[in-house]
BALOBA-1460 file (C-alpha; in Angstrom, 3 decimals):
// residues 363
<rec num="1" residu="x" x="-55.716" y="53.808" z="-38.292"/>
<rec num="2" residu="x" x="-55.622" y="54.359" z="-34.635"/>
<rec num="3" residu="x" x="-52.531" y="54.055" z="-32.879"/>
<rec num="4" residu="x" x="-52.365" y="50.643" z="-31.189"/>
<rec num="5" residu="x" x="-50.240" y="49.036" z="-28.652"/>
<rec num="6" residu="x" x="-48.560" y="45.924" z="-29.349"/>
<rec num="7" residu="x" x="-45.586" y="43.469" z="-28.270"/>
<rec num="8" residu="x" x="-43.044" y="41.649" z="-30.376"/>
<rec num="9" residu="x" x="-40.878" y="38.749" z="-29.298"/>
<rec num="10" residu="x" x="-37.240" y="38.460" z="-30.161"/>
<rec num="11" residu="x" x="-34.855" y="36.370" z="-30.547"/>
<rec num="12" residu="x" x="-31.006" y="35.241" z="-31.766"/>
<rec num="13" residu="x" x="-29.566" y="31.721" z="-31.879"/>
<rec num="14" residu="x" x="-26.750" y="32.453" z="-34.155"/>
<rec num="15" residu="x" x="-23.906" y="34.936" z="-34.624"/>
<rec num="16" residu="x" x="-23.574" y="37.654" z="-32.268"/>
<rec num="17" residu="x" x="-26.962" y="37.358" z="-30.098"/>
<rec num="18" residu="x" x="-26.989" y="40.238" z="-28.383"/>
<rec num="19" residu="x" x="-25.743" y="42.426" z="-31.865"/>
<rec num="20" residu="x" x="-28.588" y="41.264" z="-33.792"/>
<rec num="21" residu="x" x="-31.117" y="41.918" z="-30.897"/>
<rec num="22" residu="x" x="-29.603" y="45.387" z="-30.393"/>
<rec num="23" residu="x" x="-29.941" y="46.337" z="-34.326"/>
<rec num="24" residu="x" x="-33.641" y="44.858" z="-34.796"/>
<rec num="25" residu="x" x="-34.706" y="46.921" z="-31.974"/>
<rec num="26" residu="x" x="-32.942" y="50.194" z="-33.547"/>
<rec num="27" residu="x" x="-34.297" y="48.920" z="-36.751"/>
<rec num="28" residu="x" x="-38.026" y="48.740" z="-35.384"/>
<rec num="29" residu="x" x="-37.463" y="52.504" z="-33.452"/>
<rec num="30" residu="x" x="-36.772" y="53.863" z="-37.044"/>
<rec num="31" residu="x" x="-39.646" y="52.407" z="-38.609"/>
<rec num="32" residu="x" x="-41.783" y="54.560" z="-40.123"/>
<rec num="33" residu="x" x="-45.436" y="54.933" z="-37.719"/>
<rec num="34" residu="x" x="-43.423" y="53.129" z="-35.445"/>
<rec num="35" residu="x" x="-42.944" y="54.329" z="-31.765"/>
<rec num="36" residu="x" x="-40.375" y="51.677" z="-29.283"/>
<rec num="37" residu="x" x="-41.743" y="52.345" z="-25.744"/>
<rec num="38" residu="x" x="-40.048" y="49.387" z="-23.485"/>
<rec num="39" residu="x" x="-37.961" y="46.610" z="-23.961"/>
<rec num="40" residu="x" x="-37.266" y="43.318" z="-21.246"/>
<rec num="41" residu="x" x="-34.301" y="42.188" z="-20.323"/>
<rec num="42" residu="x" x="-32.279" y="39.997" z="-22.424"/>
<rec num="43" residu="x" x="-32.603" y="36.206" z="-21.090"/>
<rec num="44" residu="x" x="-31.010" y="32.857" z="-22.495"/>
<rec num="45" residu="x" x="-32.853" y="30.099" z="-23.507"/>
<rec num="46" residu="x" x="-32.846" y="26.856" z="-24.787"/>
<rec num="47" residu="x" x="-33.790" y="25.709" z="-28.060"/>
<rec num="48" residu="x" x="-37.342" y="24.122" z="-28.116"/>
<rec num="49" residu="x" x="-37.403" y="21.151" z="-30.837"/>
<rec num="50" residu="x" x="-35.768" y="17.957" z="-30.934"/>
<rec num="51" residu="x" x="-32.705" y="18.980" z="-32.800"/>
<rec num="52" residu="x" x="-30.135" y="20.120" z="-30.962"/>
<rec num="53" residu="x" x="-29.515" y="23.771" z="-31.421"/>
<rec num="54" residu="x" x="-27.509" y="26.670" z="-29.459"/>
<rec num="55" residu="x" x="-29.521" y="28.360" z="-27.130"/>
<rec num="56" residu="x" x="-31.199" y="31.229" z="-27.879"/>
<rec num="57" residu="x" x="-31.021" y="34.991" z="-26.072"/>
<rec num="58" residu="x" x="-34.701" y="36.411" z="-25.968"/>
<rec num="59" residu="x" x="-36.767" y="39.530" z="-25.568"/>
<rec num="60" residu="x" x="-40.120" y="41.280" z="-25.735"/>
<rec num="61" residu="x" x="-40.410" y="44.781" z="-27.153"/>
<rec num="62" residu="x" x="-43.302" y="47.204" z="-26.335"/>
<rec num="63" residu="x" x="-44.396" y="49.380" z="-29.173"/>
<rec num="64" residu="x" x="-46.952" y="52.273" z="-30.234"/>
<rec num="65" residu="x" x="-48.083" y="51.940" z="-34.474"/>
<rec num="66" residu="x" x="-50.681" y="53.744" z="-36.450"/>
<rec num="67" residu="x" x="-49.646" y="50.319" z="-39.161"/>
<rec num="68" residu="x" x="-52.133" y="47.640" z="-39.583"/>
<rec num="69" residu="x" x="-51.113" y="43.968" z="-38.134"/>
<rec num="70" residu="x" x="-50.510" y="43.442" z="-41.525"/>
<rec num="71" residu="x" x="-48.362" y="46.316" z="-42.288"/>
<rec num="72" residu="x" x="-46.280" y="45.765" z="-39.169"/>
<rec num="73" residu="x" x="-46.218" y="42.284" z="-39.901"/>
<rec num="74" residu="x" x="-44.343" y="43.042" z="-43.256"/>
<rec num="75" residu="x" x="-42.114" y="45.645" z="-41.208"/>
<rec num="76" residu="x" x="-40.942" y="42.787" z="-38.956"/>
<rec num="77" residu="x" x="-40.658" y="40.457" z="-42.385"/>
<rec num="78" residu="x" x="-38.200" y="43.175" z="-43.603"/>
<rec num="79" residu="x" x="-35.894" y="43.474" z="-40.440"/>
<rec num="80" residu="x" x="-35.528" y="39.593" z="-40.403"/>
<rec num="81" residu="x" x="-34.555" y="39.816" z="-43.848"/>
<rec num="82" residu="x" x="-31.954" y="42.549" z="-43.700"/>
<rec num="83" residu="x" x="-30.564" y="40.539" z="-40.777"/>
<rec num="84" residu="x" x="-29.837" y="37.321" z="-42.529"/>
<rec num="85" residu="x" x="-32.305" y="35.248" z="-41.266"/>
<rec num="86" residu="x" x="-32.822" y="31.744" z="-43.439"/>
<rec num="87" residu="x" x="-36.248" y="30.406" z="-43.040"/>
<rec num="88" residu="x" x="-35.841" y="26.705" z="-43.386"/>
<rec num="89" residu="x" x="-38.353" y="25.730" z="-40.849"/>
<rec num="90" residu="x" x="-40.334" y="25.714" z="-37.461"/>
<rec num="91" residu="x" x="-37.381" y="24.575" z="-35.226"/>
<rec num="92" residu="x" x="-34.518" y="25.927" z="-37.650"/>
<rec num="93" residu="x" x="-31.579" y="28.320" z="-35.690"/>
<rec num="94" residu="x" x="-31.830" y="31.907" z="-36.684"/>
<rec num="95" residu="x" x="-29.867" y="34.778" z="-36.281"/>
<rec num="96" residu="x" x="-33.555" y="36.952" z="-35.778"/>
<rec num="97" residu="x" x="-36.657" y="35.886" z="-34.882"/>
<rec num="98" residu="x" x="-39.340" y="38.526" z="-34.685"/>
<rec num="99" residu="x" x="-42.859" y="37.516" z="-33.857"/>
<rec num="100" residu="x" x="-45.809" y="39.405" z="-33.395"/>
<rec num="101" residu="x" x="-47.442" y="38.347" z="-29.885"/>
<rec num="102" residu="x" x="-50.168" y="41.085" z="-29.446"/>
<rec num="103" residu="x" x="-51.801" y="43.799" z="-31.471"/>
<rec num="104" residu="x" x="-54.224" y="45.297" z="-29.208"/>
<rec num="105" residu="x" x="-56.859" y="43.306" z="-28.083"/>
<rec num="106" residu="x" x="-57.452" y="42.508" z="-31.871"/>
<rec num="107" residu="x" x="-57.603" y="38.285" z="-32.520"/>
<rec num="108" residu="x" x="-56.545" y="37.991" z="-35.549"/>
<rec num="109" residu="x" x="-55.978" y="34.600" z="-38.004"/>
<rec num="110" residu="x" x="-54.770" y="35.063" z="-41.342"/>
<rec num="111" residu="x" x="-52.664" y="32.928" z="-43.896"/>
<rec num="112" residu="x" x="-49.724" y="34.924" z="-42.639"/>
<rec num="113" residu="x" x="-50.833" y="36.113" z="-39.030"/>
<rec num="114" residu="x" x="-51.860" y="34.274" z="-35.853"/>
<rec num="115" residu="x" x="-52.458" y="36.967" z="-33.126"/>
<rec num="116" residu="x" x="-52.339" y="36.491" z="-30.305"/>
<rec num="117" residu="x" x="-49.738" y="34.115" z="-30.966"/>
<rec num="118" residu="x" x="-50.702" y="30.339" z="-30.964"/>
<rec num="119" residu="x" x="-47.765" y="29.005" z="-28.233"/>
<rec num="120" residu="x" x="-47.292" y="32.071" z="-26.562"/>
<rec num="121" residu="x" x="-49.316" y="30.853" z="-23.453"/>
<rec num="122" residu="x" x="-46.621" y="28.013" z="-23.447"/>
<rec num="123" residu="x" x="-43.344" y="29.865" z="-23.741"/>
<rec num="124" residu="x" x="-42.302" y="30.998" z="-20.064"/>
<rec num="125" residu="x" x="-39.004" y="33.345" z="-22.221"/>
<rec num="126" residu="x" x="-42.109" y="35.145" z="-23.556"/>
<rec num="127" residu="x" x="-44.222" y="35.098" z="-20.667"/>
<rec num="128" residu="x" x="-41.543" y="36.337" z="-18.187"/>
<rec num="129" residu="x" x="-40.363" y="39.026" z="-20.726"/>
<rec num="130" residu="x" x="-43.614" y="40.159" z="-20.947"/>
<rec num="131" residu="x" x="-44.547" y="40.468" z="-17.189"/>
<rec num="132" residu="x" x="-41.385" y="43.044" z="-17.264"/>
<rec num="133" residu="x" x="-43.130" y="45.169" z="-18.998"/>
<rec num="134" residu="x" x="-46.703" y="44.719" z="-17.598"/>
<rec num="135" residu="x" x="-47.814" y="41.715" z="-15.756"/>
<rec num="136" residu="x" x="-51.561" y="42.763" z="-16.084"/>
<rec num="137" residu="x" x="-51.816" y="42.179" z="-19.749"/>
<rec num="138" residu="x" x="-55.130" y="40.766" z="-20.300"/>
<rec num="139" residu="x" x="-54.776" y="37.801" z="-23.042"/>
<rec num="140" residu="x" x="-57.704" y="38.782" z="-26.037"/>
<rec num="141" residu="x" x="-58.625" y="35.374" z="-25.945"/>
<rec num="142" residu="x" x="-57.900" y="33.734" z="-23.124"/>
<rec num="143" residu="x" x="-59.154" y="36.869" z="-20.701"/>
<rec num="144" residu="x" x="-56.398" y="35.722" z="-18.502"/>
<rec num="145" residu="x" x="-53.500" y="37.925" z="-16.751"/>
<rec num="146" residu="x" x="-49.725" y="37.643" z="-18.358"/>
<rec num="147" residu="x" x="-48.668" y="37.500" z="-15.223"/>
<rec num="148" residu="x" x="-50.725" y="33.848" z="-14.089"/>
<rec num="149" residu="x" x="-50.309" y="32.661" z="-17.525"/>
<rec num="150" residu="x" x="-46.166" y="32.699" z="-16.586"/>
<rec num="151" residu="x" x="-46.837" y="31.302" z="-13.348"/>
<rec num="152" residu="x" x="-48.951" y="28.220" z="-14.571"/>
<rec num="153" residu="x" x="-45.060" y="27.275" z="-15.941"/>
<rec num="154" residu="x" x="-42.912" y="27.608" z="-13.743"/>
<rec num="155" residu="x" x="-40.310" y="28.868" z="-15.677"/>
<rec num="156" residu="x" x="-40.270" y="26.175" z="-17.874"/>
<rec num="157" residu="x" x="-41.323" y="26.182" z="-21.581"/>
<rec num="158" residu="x" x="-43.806" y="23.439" z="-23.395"/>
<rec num="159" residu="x" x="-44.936" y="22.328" z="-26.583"/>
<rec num="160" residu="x" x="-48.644" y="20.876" z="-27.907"/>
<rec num="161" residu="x" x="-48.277" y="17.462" z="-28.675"/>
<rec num="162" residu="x" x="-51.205" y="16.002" z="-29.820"/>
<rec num="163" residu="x" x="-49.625" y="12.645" z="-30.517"/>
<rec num="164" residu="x" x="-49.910" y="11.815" z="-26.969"/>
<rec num="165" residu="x" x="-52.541" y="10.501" z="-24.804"/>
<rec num="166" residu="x" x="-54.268" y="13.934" z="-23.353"/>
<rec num="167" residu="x" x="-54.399" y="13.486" z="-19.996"/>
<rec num="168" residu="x" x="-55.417" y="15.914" z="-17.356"/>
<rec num="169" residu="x" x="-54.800" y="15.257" z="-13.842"/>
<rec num="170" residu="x" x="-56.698" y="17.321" z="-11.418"/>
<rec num="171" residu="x" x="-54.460" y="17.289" z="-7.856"/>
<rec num="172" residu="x" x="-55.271" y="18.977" z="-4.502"/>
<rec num="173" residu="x" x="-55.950" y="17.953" z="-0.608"/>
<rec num="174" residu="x" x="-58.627" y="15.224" z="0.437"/>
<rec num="175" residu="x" x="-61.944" y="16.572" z="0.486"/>
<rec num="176" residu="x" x="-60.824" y="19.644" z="-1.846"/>
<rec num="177" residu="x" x="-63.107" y="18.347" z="-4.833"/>
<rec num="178" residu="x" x="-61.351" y="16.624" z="-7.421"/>
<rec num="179" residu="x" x="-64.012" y="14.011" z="-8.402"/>
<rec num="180" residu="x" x="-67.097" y="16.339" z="-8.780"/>
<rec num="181" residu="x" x="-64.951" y="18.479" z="-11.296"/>
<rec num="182" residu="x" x="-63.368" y="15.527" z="-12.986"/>
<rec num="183" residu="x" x="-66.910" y="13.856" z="-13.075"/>
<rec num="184" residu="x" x="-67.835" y="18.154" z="-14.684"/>
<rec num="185" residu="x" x="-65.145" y="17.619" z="-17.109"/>
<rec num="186" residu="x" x="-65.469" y="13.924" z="-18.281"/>
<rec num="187" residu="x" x="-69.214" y="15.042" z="-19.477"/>
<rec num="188" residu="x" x="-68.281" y="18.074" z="-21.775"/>
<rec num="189" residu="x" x="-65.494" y="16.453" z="-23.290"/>
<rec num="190" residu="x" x="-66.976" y="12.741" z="-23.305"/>
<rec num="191" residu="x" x="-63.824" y="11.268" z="-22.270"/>
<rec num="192" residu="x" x="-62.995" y="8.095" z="-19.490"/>
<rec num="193" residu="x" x="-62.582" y="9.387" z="-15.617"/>
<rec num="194" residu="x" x="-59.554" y="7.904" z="-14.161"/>
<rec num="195" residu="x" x="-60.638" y="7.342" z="-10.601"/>
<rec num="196" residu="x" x="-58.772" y="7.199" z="-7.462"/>
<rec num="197" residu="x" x="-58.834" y="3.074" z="-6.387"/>
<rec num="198" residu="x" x="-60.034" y="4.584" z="-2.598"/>
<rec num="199" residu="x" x="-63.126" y="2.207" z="-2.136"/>
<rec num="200" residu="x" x="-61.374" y="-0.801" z="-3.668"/>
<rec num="201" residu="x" x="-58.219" y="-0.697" z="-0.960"/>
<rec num="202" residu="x" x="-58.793" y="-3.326" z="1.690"/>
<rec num="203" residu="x" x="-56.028" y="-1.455" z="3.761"/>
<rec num="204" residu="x" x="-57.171" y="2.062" z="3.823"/>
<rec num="205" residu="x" x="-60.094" y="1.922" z="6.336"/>
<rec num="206" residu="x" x="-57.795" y="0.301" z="9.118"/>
<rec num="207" residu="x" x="-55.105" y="2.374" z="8.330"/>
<rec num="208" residu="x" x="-56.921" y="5.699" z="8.609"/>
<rec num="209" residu="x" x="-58.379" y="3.714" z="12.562"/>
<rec num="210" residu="x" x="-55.437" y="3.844" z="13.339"/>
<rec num="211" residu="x" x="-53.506" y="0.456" z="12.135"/>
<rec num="212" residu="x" x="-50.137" y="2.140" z="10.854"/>
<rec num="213" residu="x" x="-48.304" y="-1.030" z="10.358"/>
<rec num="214" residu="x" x="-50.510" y="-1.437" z="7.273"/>
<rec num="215" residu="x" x="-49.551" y="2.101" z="5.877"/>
<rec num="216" residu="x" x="-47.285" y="0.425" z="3.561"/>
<rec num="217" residu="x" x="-49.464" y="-2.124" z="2.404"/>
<rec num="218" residu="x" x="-51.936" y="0.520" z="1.576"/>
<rec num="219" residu="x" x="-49.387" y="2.900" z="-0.184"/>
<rec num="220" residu="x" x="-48.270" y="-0.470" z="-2.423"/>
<rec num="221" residu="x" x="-51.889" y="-1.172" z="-3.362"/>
<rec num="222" residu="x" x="-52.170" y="2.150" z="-4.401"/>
<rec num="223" residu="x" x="-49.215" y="2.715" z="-6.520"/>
<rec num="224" residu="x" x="-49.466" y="-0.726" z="-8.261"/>
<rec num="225" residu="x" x="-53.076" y="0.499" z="-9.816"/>
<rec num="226" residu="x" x="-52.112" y="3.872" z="-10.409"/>
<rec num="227" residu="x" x="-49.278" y="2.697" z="-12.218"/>
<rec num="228" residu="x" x="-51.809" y="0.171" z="-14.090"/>
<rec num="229" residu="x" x="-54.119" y="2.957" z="-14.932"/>
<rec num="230" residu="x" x="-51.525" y="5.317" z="-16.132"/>
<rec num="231" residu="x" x="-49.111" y="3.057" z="-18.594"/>
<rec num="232" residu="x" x="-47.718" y="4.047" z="-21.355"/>
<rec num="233" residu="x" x="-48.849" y="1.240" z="-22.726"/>
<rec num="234" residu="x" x="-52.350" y="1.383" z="-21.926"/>
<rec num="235" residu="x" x="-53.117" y="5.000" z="-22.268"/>
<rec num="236" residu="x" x="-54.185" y="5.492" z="-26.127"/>
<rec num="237" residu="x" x="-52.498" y="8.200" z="-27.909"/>
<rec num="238" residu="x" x="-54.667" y="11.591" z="-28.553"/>
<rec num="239" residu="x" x="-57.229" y="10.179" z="-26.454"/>
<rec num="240" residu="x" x="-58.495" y="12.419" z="-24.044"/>
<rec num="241" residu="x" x="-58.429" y="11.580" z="-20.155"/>
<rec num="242" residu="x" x="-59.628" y="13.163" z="-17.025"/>
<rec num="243" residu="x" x="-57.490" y="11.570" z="-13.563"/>
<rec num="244" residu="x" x="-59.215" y="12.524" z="-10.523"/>
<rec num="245" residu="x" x="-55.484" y="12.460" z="-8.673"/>
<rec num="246" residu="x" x="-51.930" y="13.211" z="-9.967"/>
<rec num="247" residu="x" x="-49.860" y="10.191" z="-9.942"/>
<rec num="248" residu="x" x="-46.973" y="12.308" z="-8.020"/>
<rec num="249" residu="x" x="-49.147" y="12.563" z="-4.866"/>
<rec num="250" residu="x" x="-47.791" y="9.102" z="-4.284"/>
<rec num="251" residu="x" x="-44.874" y="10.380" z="-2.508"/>
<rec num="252" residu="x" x="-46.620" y="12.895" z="-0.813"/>
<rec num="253" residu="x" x="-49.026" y="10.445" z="0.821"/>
<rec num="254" residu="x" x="-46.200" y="8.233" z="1.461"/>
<rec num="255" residu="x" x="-43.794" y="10.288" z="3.646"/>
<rec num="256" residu="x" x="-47.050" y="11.437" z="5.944"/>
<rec num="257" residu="x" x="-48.193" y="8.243" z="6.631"/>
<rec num="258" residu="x" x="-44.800" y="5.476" z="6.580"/>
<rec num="259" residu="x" x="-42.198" y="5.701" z="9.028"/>
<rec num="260" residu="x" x="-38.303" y="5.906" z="7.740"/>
<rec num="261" residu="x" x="-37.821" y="1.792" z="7.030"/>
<rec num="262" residu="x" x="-41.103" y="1.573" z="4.958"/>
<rec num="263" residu="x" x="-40.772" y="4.905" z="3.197"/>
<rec num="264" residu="x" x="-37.285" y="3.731" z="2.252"/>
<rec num="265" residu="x" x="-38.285" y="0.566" z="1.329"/>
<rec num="266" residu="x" x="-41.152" y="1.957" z="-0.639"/>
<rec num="267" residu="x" x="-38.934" y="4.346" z="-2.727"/>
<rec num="268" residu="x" x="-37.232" y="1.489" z="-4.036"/>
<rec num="269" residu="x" x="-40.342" y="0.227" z="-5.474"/>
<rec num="270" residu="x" x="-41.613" y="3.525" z="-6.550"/>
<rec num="271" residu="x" x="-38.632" y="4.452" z="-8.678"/>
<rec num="272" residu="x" x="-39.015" y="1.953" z="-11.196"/>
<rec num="273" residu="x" x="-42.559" y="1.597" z="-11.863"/>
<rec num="274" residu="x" x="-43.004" y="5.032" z="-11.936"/>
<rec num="275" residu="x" x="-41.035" y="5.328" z="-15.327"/>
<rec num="276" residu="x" x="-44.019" y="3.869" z="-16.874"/>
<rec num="277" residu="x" x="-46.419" y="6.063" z="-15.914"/>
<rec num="278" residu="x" x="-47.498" y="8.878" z="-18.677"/>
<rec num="279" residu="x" x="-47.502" y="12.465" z="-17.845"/>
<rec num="280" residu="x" x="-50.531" y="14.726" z="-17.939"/>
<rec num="281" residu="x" x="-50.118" y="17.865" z="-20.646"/>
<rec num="282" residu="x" x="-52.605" y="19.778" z="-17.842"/>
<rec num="283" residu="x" x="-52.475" y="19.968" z="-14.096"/>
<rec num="284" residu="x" x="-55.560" y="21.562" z="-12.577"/>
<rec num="285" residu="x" x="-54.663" y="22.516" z="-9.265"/>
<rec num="286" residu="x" x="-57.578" y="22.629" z="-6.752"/>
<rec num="287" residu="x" x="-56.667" y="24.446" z="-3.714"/>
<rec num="288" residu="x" x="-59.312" y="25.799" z="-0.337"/>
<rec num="289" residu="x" x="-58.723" y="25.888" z="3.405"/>
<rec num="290" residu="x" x="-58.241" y="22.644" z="5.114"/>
<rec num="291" residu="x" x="-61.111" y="23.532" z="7.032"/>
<rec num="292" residu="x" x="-63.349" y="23.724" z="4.321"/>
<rec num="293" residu="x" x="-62.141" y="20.542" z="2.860"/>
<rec num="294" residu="x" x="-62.367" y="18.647" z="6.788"/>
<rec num="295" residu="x" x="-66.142" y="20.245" z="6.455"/>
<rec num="296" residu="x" x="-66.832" y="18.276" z="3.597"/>
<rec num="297" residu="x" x="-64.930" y="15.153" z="4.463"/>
<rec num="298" residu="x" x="-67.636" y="15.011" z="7.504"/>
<rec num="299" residu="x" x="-70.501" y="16.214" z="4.609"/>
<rec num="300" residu="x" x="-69.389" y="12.969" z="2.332"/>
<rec num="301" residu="x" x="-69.640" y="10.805" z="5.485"/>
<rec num="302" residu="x" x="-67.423" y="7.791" z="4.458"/>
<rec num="303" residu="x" x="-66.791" y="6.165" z="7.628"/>
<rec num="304" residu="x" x="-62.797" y="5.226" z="7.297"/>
<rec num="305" residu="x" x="-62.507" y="9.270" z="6.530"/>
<rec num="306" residu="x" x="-64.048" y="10.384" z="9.691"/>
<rec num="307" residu="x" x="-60.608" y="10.231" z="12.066"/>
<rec num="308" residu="x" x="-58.876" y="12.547" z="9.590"/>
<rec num="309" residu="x" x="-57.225" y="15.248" z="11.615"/>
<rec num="310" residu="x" x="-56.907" y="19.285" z="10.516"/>
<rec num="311" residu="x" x="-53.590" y="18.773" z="10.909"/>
<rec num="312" residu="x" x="-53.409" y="15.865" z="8.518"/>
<rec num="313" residu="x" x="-54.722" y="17.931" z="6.006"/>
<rec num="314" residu="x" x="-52.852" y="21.065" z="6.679"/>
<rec num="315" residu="x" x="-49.459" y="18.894" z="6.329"/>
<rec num="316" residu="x" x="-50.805" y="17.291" z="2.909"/>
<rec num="317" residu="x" x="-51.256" y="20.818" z="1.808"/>
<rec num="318" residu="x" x="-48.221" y="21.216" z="2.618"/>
<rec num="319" residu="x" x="-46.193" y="18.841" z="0.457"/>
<rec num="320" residu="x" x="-48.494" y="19.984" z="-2.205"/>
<rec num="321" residu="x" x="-47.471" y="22.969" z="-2.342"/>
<rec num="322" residu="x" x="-43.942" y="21.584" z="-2.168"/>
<rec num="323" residu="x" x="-44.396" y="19.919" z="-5.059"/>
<rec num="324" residu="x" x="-45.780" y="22.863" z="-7.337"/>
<rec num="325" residu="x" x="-42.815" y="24.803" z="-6.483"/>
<rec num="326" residu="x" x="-41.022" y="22.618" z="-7.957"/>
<rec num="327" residu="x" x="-43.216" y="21.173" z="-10.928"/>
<rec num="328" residu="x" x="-41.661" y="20.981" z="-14.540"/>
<rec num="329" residu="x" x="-43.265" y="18.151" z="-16.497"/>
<rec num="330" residu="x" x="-46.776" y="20.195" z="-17.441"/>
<rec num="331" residu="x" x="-48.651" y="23.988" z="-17.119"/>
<rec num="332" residu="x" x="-50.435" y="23.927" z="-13.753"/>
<rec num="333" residu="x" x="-53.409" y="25.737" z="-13.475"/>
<rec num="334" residu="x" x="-54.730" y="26.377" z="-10.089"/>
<rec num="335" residu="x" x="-58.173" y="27.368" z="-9.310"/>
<rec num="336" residu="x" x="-59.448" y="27.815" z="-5.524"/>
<rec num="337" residu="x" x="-62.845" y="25.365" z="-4.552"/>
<rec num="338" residu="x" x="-64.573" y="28.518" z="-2.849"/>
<rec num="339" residu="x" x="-64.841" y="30.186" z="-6.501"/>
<rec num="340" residu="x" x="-66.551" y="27.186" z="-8.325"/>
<rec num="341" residu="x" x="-70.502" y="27.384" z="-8.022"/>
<rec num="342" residu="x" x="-71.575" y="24.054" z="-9.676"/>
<rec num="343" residu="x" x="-75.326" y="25.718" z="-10.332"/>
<rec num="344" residu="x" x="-73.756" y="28.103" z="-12.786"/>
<rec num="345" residu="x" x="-72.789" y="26.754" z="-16.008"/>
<rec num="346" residu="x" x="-70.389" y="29.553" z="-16.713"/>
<rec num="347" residu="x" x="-68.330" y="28.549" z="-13.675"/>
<rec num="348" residu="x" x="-66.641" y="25.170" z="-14.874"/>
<rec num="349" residu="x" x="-66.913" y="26.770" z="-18.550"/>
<rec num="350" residu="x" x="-64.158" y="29.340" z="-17.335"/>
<rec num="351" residu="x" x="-61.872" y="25.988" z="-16.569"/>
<rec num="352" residu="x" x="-62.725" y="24.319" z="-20.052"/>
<rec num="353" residu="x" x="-61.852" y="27.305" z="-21.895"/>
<rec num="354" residu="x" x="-58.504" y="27.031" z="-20.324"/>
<rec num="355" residu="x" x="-57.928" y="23.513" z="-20.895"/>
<rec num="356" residu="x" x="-58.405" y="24.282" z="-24.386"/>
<rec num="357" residu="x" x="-55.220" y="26.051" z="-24.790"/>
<rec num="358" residu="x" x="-53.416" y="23.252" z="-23.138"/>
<rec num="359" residu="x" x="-54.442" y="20.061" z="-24.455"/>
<rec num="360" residu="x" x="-55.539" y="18.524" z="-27.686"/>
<rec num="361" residu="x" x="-58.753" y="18.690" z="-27.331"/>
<rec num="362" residu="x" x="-61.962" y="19.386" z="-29.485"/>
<rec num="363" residu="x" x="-62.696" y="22.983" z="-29.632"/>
């Protein structure tokens, strides 16, 4: 067989970490047809599962094989074996863990073999060890870069759960966009839009002419019927949902437009309602100039939009991007406006292939 390039996760949870890293990786650089080229770092971890567990010390191993994913699959089997390792399920503690995350550019699903493997996409330990060795690892299947994959976490590591409701929130600046592709979405996957309440809040037109002291009213209407259209209680579990807003933009939308004693004030309301609200397994990210989003603004022509400012918009973008930085309660996926061409079918397909891989969804 031709000699292939391929990269196997690691990790230890029990015992000696760092010894029973150290002697699978000798153990795989003796293997027959078996050549180590690179390893990552070592980094610590924390159990994923519900049980509590010690944390685990992970790494990513680049190799060279003339074996079949089969073979090597077996080879891995062995070293686990010789190392102690129990298997007594999913989420069980280990003292090795060797999994095979890419053979090639093969896709491969067998009984015993899932390549590339099925969560690597949300595991930022594998993600981060991998863009060590080579950030511009193309995924086979999801013809994406290692390197964005691990920034669409932010170093934090996920799980699918199908069990709850699916909902994808699509966030960016006014103007940026988020309706038309949630309206795009909604029809391939013939799920309910959640829309922003805009043209139902009686506040928003003479706050936006220039009537500040009803900035808080506004900001209350809006987070009472997010927080209606969000519940817990209301959303259905492993029903799909498309938001045209990210409940989180709350704040940002309330420290631009309320002065100190109503932001305050409106923080103290915030807080507990928004422990209600269910959180998207997707962000989609929409980003483009604030000029090109002010451009459109004028295009759409609703009148209580046409004071907004540039600068209004560049300080939204702003505390979005804020707010990214800092994001650990989903994958964020961000696409840029100026590369979506509604006319071509292909172009939203790109994003629906992605969501895919990130929500319960039908394939």
């Amino acid at each position: 067989m031709a000699i292939q390039t391929a990269y196997i996760g690691l990790g230890s949870n029990l015992g000696d970490r760092r010894e029973y890293l150290n002697k699978a990786l000798a153990m795989l650089a003796q293997a027959n047809q078996v050549e180590l080229c690179r390893v990552s770092d070592f980094i610590e971890t924390s159990a994923l599962g519900d049980n509590p567990q010690p944390d685990y010390l992970n790494a990513v191993a680049e190799i060279r094989t003339s074996l079949g994913p089969e073979e090597l699959y077996e080879v891995l089997a062995g070293i686990e074996n010789s190392l102690g390792r129990e298997r007594k399920g999913k989420w069980a503690s280990r003292t090795i863990d060797l999994d095979l995350l890419l053979f090639g550019e093969q896709v491969i699903s067998t009984e015993k073999l899932t390549v590339p493997h099925s969560q690597m996409h949300f595991r930022s330990f594998v993600l981060k060890c991998l863009v060590q060795i080579d950030p511009g690892i193309i995924h086979p299947v999801m013809k994406v870069s290692i390197g964005e994959l691990a920034s669409r976490l932010n170093d934090c590591d996920f799980a699918l759960n199908s069990d709850l409701p699916q909902l994808i929130s699509i966030a960016g600046n006014i103007g940026v966009g988020k309706t038309t592709l949630a309206k795009k979405l909604a029809e391939y996957f013939s799920c309910e839009i959640l829309y922003e309440p805009y043209d139902t809040n009686p506040f928003l037109p003479e706050v936006y002419a220039g009537k500040y002291e009803l900035s808080l009213d506004s900001q209350l209407y809006f987070l009472t019927r997010r927080v209606e259209q969000l519940n817990q209680r209301v959303l259905l579990s492993k029903k799909v949902y498309i938001s045209d807003y990210v409940f989180d933009k709350e704040l940002i939308y309330a420290r631009a437009l309320l002065d100190s004693k109503q932001l305050a004030l409106y923080k103290d309301i915030y807080e507990p309602l928004s422990k209600n609200v269910c959180n998207p397994v997707l962000v989609i990210y929409m980003h483009d100039s604030e000029k090109e989003c002010l451009d459109r603004i004028h295009n759409r022509n609703r009148p209580y939009e046409q004071r907004i400012e540039l600068g209004f918009l560049e300080e939204i973008s702003e505390y979005y991007e804020s707010l990214f930085e800092k994001w650990v309660k989903s994958p964020v996926m961000k696409i840029s406006t100026s590369d979506l061409d509604y006319s071509k079918p292909e172009s939203v397909e790109k994003i629906i292939q992605q969501i895919k891989f990130y929500a319960a969804v039908e394939k």
